[in-house]
C-alpha positions in Angstrom: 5.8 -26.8 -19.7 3.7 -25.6 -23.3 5.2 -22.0 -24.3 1.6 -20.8 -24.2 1.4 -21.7 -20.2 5.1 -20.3 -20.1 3.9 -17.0 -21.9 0.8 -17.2 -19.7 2.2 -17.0 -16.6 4.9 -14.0 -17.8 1.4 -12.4 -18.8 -0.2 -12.9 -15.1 3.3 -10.8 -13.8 1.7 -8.0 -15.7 -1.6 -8.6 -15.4 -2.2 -9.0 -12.0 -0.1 -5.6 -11.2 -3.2 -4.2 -12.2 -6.1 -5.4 -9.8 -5.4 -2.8 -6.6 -7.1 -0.3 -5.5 -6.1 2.2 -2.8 -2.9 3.4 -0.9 -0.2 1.9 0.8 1.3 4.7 3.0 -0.5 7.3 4.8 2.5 10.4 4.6 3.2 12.1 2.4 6.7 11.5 -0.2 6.9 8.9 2.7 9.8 6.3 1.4 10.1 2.7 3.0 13.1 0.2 2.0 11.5 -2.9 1.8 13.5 -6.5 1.9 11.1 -8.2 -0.7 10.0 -6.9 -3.3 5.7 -5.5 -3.1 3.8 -6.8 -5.7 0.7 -5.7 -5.0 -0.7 -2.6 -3.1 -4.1 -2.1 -1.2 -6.0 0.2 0.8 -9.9 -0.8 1.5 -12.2 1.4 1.2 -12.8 2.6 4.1 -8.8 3.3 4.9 -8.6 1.3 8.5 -6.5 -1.9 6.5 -3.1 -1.9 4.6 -2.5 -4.6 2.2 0.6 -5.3 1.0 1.8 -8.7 -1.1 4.7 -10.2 -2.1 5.9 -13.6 -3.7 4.3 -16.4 -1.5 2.3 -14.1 1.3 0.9 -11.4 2.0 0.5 -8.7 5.2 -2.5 -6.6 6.9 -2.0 -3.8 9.0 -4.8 -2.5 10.7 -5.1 1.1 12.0 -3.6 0.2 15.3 -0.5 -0.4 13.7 -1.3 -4.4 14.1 0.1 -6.7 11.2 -1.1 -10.1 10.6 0.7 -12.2 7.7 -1.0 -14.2 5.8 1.1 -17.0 4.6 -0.3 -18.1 1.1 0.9 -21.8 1.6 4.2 -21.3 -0.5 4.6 -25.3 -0.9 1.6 -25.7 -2.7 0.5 -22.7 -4.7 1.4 -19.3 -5.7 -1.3 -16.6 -5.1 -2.2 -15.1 -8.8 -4.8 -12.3 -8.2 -6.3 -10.7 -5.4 -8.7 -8.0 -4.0 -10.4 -6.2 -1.2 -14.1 -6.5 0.2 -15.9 -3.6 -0.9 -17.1 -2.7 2.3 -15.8 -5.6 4.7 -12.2 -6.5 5.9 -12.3 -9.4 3.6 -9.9 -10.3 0.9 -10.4 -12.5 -1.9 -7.8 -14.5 -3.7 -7.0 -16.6 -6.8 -4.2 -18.5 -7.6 -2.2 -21.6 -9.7 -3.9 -24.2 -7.9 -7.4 -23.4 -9.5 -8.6 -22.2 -6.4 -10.1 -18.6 -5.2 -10.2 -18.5 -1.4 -11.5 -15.9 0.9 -9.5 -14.8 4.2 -10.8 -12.4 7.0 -8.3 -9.3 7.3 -8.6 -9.1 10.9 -7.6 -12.3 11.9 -6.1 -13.6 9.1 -8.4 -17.0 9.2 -9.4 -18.8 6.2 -13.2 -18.0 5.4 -14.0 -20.3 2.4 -12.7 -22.0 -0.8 -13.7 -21.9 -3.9 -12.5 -24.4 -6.6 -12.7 -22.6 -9.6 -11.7 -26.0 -11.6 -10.4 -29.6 -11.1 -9.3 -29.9 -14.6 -5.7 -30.2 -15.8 -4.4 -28.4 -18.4 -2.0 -29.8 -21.5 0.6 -29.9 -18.8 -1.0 -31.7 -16.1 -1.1 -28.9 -14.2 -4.5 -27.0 -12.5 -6.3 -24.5 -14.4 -4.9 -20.8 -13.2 -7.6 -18.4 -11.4 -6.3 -15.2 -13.1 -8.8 -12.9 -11.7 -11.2 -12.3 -8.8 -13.6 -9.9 -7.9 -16.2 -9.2 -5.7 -19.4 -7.6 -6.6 -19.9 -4.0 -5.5 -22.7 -5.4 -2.9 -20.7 -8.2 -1.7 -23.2 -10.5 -2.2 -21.4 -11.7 -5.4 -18.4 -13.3 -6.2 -16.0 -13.9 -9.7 -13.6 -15.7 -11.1 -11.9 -15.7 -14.0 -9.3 -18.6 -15.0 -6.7 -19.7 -17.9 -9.8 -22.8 -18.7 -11.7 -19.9 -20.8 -14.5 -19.6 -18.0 -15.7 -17.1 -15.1 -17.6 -18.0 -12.7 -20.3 -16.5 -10.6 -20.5 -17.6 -6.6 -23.2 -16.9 -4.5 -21.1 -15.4 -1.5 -23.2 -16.9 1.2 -23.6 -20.3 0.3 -20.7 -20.7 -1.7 -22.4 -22.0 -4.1 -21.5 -21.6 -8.3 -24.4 -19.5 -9.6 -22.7 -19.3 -13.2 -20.6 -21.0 -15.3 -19.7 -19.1 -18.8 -17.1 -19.9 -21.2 -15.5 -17.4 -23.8 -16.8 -18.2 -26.9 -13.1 -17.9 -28.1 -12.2 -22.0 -28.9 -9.4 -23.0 -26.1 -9.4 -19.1 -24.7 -7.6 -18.5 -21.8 -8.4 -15.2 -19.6 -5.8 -13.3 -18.3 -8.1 -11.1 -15.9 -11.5 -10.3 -15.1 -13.1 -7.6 -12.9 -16.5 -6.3 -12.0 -17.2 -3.3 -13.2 -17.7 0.0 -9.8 -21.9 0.4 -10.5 -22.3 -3.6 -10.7 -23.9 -3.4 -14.4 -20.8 -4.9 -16.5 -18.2 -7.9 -15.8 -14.8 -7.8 -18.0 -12.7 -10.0 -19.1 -9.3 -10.6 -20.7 -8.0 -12.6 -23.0 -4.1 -14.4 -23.6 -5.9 -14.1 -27.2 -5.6 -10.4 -27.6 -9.0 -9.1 -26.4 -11.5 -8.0 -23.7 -14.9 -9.1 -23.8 -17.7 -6.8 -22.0 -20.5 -8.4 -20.8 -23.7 -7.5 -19.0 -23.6 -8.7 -15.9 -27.2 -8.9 -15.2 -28.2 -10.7 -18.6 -24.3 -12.3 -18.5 -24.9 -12.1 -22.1 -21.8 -10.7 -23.9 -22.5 -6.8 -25.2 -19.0 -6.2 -27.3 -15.7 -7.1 -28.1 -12.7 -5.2 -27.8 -9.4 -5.3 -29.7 -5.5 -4.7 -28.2 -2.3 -6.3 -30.7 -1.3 -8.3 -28.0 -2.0 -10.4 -24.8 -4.3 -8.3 -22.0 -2.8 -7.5 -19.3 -5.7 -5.7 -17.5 -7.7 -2.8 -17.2 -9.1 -0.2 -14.8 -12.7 1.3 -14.3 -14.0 5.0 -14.2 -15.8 5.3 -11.1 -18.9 5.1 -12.2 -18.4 2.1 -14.6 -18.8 4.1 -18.3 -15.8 3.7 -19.0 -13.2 1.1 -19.4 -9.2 1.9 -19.8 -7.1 -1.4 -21.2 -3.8 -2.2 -21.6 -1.6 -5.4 -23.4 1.5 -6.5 -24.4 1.0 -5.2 -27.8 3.2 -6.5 -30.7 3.6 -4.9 -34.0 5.5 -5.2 -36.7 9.4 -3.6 -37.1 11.1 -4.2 -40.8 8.4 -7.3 -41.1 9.1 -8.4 -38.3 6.5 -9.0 -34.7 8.1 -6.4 -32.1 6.9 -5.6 -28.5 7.5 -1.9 -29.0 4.4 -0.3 -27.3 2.0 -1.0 -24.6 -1.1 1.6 -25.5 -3.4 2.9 -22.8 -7.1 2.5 -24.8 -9.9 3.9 -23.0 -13.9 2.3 -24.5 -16.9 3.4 -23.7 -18.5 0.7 -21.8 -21.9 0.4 -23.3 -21.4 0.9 -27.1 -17.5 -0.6 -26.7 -16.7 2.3 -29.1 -13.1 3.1 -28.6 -13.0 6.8 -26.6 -9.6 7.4 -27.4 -5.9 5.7 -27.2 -2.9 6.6 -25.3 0.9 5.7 -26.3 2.5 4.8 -23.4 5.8 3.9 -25.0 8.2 1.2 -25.0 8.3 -1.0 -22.2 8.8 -4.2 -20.3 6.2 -3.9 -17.7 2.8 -1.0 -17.4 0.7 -0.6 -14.8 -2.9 1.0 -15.2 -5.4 2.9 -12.3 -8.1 5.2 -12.6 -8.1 7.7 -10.1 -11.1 7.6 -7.6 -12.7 10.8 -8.9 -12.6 9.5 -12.5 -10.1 12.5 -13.5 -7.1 11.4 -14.0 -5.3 7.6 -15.1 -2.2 6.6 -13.3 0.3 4.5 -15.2 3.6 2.6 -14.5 6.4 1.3 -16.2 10.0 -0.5 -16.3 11.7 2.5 -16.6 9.9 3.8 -13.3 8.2 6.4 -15.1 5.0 7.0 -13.4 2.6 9.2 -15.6 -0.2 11.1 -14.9 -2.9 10.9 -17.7 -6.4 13.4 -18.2 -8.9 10.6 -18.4 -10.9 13.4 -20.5 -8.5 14.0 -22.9 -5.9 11.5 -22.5 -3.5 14.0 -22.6 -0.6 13.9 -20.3 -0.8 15.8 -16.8 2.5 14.7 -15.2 5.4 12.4 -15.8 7.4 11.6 -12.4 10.1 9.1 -12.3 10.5 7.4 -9.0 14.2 5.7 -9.8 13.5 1.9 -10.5 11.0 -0.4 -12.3 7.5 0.2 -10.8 6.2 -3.1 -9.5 2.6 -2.3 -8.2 0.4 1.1 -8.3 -2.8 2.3 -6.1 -4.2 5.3 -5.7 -5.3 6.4 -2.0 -9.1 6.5 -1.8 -9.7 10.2 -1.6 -7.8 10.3 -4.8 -5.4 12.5 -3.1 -2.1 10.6 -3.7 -0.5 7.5 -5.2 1.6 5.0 -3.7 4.3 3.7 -6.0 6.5 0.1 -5.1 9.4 -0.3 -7.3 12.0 -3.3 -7.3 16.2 -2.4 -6.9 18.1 -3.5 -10.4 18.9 -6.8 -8.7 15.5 -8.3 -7.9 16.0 -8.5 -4.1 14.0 -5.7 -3.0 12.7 -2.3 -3.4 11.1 0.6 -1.9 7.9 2.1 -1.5 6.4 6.0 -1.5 4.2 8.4 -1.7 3.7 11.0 -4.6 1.3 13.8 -4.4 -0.2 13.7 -8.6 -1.9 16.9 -9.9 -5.1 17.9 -9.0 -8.2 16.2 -11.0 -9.2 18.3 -14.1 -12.8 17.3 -13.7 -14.0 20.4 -11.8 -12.2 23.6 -12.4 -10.1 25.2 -10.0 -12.1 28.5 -8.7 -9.0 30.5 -7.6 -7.4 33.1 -10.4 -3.6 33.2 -10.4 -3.0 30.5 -7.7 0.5 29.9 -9.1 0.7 34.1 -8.7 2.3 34.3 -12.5 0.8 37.1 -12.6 2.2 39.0 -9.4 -0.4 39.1 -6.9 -3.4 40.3 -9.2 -6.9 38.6 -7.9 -5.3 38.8 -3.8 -5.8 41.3 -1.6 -5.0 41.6 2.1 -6.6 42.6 5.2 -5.6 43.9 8.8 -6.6 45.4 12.2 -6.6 47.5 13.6 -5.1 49.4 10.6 -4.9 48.0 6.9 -1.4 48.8 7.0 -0.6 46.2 9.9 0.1 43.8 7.0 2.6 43.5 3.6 2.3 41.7 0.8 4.7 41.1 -2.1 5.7 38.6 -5.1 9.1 37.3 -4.8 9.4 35.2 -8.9 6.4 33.7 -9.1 5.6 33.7 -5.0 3.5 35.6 -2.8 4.6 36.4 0.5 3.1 38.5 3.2 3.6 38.8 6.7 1.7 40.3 10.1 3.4 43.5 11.9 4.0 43.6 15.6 1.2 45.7 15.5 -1.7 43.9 14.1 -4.2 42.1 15.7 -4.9 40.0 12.5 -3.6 39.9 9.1 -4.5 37.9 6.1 -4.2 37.5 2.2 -7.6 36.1 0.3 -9.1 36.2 -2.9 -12.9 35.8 -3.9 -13.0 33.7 -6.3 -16.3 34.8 -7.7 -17.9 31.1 -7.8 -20.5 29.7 -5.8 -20.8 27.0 -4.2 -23.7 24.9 -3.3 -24.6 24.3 0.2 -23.2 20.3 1.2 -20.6 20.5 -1.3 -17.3 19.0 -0.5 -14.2 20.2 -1.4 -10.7 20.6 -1.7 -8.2 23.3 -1.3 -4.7 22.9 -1.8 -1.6 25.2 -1.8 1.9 25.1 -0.6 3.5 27.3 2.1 7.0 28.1 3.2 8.5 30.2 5.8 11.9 32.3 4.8 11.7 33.7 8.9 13.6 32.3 11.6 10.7 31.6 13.9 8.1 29.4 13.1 4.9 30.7 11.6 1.4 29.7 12.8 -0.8 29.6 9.5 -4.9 29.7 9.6 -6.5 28.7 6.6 -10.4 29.4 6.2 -12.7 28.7 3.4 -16.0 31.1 3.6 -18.6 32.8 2.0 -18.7 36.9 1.7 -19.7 37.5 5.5 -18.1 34.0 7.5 -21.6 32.9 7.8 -20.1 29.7 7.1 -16.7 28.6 6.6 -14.5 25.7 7.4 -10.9 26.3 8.8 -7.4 24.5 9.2 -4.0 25.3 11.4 -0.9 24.5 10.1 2.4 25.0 12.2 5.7 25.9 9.7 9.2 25.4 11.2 11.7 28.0 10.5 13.4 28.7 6.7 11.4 25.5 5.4 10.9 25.5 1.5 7.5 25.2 0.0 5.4 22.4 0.6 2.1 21.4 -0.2 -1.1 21.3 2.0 -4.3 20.0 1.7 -7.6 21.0 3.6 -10.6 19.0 2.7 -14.3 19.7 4.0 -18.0 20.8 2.7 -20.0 23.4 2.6 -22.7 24.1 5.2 -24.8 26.1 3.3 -24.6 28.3 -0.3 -21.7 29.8 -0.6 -22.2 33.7 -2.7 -19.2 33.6 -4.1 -16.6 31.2 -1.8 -13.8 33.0 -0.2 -10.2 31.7 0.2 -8.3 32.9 3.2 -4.6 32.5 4.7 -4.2 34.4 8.2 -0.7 34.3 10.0 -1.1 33.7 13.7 2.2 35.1 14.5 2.6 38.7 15.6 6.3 39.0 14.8 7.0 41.0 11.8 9.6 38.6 10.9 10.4 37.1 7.6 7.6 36.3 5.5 4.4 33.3 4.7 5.2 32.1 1.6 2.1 30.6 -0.5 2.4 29.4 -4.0 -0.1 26.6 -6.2 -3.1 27.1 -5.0 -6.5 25.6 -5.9 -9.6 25.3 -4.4 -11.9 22.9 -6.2 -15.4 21.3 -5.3 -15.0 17.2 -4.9 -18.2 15.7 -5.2 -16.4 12.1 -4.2 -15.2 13.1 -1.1 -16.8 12.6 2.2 -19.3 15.1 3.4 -19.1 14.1 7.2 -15.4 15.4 8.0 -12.8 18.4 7.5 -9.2 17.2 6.9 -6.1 19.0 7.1 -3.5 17.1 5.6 0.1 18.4 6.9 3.1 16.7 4.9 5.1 17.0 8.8 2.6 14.5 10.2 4.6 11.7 12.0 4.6 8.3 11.0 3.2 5.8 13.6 5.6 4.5 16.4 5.4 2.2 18.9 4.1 2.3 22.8 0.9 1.6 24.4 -2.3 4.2 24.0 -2.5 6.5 27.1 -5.1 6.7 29.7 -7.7 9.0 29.5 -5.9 12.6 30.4 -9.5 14.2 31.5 -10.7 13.8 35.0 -14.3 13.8 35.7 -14.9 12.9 31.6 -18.9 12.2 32.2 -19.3 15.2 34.1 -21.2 12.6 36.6 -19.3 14.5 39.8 -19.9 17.9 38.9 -18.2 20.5 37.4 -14.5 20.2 38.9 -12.0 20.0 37.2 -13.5 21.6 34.5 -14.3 25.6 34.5 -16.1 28.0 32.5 -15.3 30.9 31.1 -17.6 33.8 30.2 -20.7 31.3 30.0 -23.9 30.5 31.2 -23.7 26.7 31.8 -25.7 24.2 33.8 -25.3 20.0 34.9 -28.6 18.3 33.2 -28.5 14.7 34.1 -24.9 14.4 33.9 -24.3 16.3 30.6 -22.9 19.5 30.6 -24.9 22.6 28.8 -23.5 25.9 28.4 -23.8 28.7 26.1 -22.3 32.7 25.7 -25.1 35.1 27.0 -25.4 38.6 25.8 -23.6 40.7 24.9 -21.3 38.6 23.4 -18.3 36.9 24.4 -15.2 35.1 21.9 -14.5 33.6 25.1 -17.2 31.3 25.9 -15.5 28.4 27.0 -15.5 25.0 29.4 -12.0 24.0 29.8 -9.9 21.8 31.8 -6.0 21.8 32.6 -5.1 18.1 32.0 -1.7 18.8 34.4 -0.4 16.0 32.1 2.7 16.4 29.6 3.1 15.3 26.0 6.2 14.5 24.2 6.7 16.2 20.4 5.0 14.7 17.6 2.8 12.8 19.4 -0.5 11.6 17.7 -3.3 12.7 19.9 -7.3 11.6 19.5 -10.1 13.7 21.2 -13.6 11.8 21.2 -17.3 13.4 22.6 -20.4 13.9 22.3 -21.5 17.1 21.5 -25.7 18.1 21.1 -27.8 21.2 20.7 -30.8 21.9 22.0 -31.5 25.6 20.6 -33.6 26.5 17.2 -30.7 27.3 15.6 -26.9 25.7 14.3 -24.3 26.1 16.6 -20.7 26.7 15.8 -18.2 24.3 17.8 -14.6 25.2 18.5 -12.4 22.6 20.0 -9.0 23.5 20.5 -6.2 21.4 22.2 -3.1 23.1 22.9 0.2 23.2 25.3 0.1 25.2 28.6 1.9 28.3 27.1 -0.2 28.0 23.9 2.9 28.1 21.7 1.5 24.6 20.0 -2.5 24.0 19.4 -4.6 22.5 16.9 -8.1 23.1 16.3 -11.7 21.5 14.9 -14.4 23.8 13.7 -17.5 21.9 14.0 -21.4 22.9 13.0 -24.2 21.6 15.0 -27.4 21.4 13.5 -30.5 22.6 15.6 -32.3 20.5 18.0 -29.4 17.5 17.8 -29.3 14.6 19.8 -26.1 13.9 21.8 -23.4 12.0 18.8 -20.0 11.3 19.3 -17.7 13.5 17.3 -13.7 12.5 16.7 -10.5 14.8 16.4 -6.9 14.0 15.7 -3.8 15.8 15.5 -0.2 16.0 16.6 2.1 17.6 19.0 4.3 20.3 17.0 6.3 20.8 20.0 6.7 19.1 23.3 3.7 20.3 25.7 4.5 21.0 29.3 1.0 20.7 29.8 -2.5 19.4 27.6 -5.1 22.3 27.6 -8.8 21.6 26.1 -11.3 24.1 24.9 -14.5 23.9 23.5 -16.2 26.6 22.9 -20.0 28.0 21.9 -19.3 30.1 19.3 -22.2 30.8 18.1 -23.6 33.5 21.3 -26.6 33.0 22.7 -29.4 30.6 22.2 -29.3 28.0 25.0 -27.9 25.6 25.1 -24.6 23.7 23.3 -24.5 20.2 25.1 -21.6 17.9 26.0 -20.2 14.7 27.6 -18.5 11.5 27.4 -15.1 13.3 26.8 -12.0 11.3 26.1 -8.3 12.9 25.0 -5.5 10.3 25.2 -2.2 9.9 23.2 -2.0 7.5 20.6 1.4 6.7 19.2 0.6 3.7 17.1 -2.0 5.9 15.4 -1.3 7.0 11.6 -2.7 11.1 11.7 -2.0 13.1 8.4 -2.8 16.3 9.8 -5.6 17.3 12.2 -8.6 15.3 11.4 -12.0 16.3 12.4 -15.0 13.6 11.9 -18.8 14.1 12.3 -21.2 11.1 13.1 -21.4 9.1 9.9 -17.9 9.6 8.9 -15.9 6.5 8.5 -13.1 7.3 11.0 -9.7 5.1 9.6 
């Protein structure tokens, strides 16, 4: 073998470490022992497929918990460079044989094949397909090999649209990628460089400069920006020395160079840009993963995670990254989840989240009396807690800021409880008079430690200024709530069609069938029964049930039914139905599902706009405890205006099901 196809295929280790998007667990600080080492790490985009490769193979697992392998043909070729369907569970790989071939996820059928070329190299040996991508419609395909040439397939016929070949003499390209909007294709070079081109024109637009071989690179969101990284050599005492592997970010259209980070001395680096376009992830061989401001390039975060890092991918919400690393010996590794800072391109909204400054900017509220509730800092933590006496008690700041109306965003804070009773926790985002507001439950066992929480939604409408809330359910005077780090920023990536609360105590998946259907009567097609009302005005339309609270006002306006069926702890649980309003006006949807006793329940807060069709709404969530007994409520809590509409109503257990919390999806959302 030539030492430059030697060097080459040391350089693919590297590169192709680079090319994943995505996550590879779905709990957090989750750790999994794995017998071969993972090389690469993938999430699709629309969360409902894991994909996880190592040496010869690679697996799939679906939502369901279902896992087709994928065996790569070990005999024959080694798979080089891979990556996800934008939109379609479809993968795309390239590999030593000079072939790219496409696979369906589901299945795990070959599609199509793609020889990329049937030349040999000096060594007799095919041509290497370094790098694949798909274009962001799908309707493209590229590949990028150690010949000097990408190619660009028509993803329907098959057929090569493009041939172009680096005008480098006897180039070889170590990776190549599409760039997020579809306007630029990238390429690197075993020779020391990426070359930009436009992907339209495919004429090349610059030229860009590392000290060594490229080992890949990552996109901002949006495509403007391009971060690189290569085994860069300089000189020690006049003599060439690998002793740094910089991070350089370019502007993508004037391939000026934005700024350069030094990432140190190392064997192996690993580069991702965070979904949001915030933050840049890197990895190393010293298992240092660091969190980088892709603003500033200043560093957020260094976190190491024991052992060489052997594949990186941030989870598509840009809430966590998953980490692989590979043990001292070779033979295997482990993989987890770690939750990074929060993005620095929008500004946190709340004043003295991390309470360095006692409590100032937080207040606190109670009924019947204002003194049904204390509040304190304990070093750097608040901690409050509701009297036997109160019939509500809460801590909150107003932040001051608006927010625009349709505005995701993201709130995120850790809790504790020092009691020895567990502590039910109500977390509501508003505006000044609860006109609006979006709302999460959390459940914390006794004396647990701080840990962090998510709760991620939109706005309805304007919010003038948005409020931040935290009300303790539990009327024991006990102990004390303990909140510390929180933020609450707006997220313009994230979906606008669902409210998450992301609970670090979710369960991992198990095994066991799905349940049956725990309702009776689900379509309301034989009446009411089981079902009741409470405090409602209700009628049977054609098989779909209307109600709504008549004046005065009830908080109790309710159709229920007693499901007279148990449920173990921890037990995933999904909730679909259809829900539809036929008044003038929005209509505020309550869906609890709780235990007998109430001691355990988890709710959805949903808005319905005016005149709405029937659509089929989806909630999960866990069992904190075991239930003697499933309960369901949904309630019209908006009072008067006739009527809330329902039907189609299915609750079952789930155990293969992967929840992070209670997750509440409105039609449109893509539901993992």
């Amino acid at each position: 073998m030539s030492i430059k196809r030697l060097r080459f295929y040391i350089v693919l280790v590297f590169a192709f470490l680079l090319t994943f998007e995505g996550v590879f667990l779905m709990n957090v600080v989750a750790i999994q022992s794995v017998s071969d080492p993972i090389f690469y790490l993938a999430w699709n985009s629309s969360a409902t497929h894991l994909l996880a490769a190592r040496a010869n193979y690679f697996t799939v697992t679906n939502s369901s918990g279902v896992v087709r392998t994928i065996i790569n043909n070990s005999n024959v070729y080694r798979m080089t460079s891979i990556k996800w369907h934008p939109f379609k569970t479809e993968i795309l790989t390239g590999s030593d044989d000079g072939w790219m071939r496409r696979w369906n996820a589901d299945t795990g059928q070959l599609i199509a094949s793609y020889q990329h070329s049937a030349l040999l190299d000096v060594d007799n040996r095919p041509f290497v397909v370094a790098g694949v991508d798909w274009k962001p419609d799908g309707q493209r395909l590229l590949s990028g090999g150690s010949d000097g040439k990408f190619k660009i397939w028509d993803a329907t016929t098959g057929s090569t649209l493009h041939t172009i070949t680096d005008p480098l003499t006897h180039a070889a390209l170590t990776w190549a990628s599409w760039s997020p909007d579809g306007n630029w294709i990238a390429t690197g070079l075993y020779e020391a460089r990426i070359r930009v081109w436009n992907a339209s024109t495919l004429t090349l637009t610059s030229t860009l400069y590392h000290a060594g071989t490229i080992l890949g690179g990552t996109w901002r969101y949006d495509g403007t920006q391009l971060a690189t990284i290569a085994h860069d050599v300089v000189e020690v005492s006049g003599m060439p020395s690998t002793t740094d592997h910089p991070i350089r970010v370019w502007n993508t259209s004037t391939g000026q160079l934005s700024y350069t980070i030094s990432n140190g001395v190392q064997r192996i680096s690993l580069l991702r840009w965070s979904p949001e376009g915030g933050r840049i992830a890197s990895g190393n061989s010293r298992g240092e993963l660091k969190i980088w401001n892709a603003q500033t390039g200043a560093l957020m975060e260094s976190i190491n995670v024991g052992s060489a890092i052997t594949a990186l991918a941030w989870r598509p919400d840009g809430s966590q990254i998953a980490v692989a690393t590979v043990n001292p010996d070779g033979r295997g590794g482990t993989s987890q989840i770690i939750n990074p800072p929060p993005s620095p391109t929008t500004p946190n909204v709340v004043t003295n989240g991390n309470f360095d400054t006692n409590t100032n900017n937080w207040s606190s509220f109670a009924t019947p009396n204002a003194s049904d509730v204390q509040m304190q800092w304990n070093n750097g933590v608040l901690q409050f807690r509701r009297l036997t006496s109160a019939t509500s008690a809460a801590v909150l700041q107003n932040t001051g800021v608006a927010f625009p109306a349709n505005a995701p965003f993201e709130a995120r804070f850790d809790l504790g409880n020092s009691s020895g009773v567990r502590k039910r926790v109500l977390v509501v985002l508003h505006d000044t008079n609860f006109t609006d507001q979006q709302s999460c439950v959390f459940w914390l066992a006794p004396n647990v430690p701080l840990r962090t929480y998510f709760v991620r939604s939109v706005t309805n409408l304007a919010w003038s200024p948005a409020y931040i809330s935290f009300y303790e359910g539990t009327s024991d005077g006990n102990g004390w709530v303990q909140i510390d780090n929180v933020s609450l920023r707006q997220q313009p990536q994230l979906s606008t069609q669902q409210t998450l609360c992301l609970d670090p105590n979710a369960p991992a998946p198990s095994t066991g069938n799905d349940s049956a259907n725990f309702l009776t009567n689900p379509n309301f097609s034989s009446g009411l029964s089981p079902w009741w009302v409470s405090d409602t005005t209700w009628q049977l339309t054609g098989g779909i049930m209307d109600w709504y609270s008549p004046q005065p006002p009830s908080p109790n306006t309710a159709v229920v039914q007693d499901t007279n069926t148990p449920v173990g702890l921890r037990v995933p649980l999904e909730l679909t139905l259809q829900l539809g309003n036929n008044s003038s006006v929005r209509k505020r949807i309550s869906i609890i599902i709780n235990d007998g006793d109430w001691s355990d329940s988890q709710s959805c807060f949903l808005w319905i706009p005016p005149f709405s069709a029937l659509q089929t709404y989806t909630m999960r969530t866990y069992t904190t405890e075991a239930w003697s007994e499933a309960h369901l409520s949904v309630y019209d809590s908006s009072r008067g205006n006739p009527w809330a509409r329902m039907d189609n109503v299915t609750l079952r257990a789930r155990p293969t099901l992967s929840v992070r919390g209670t997750e509440c999806y409105r039609p449109g959302a893509l539901v993992p």
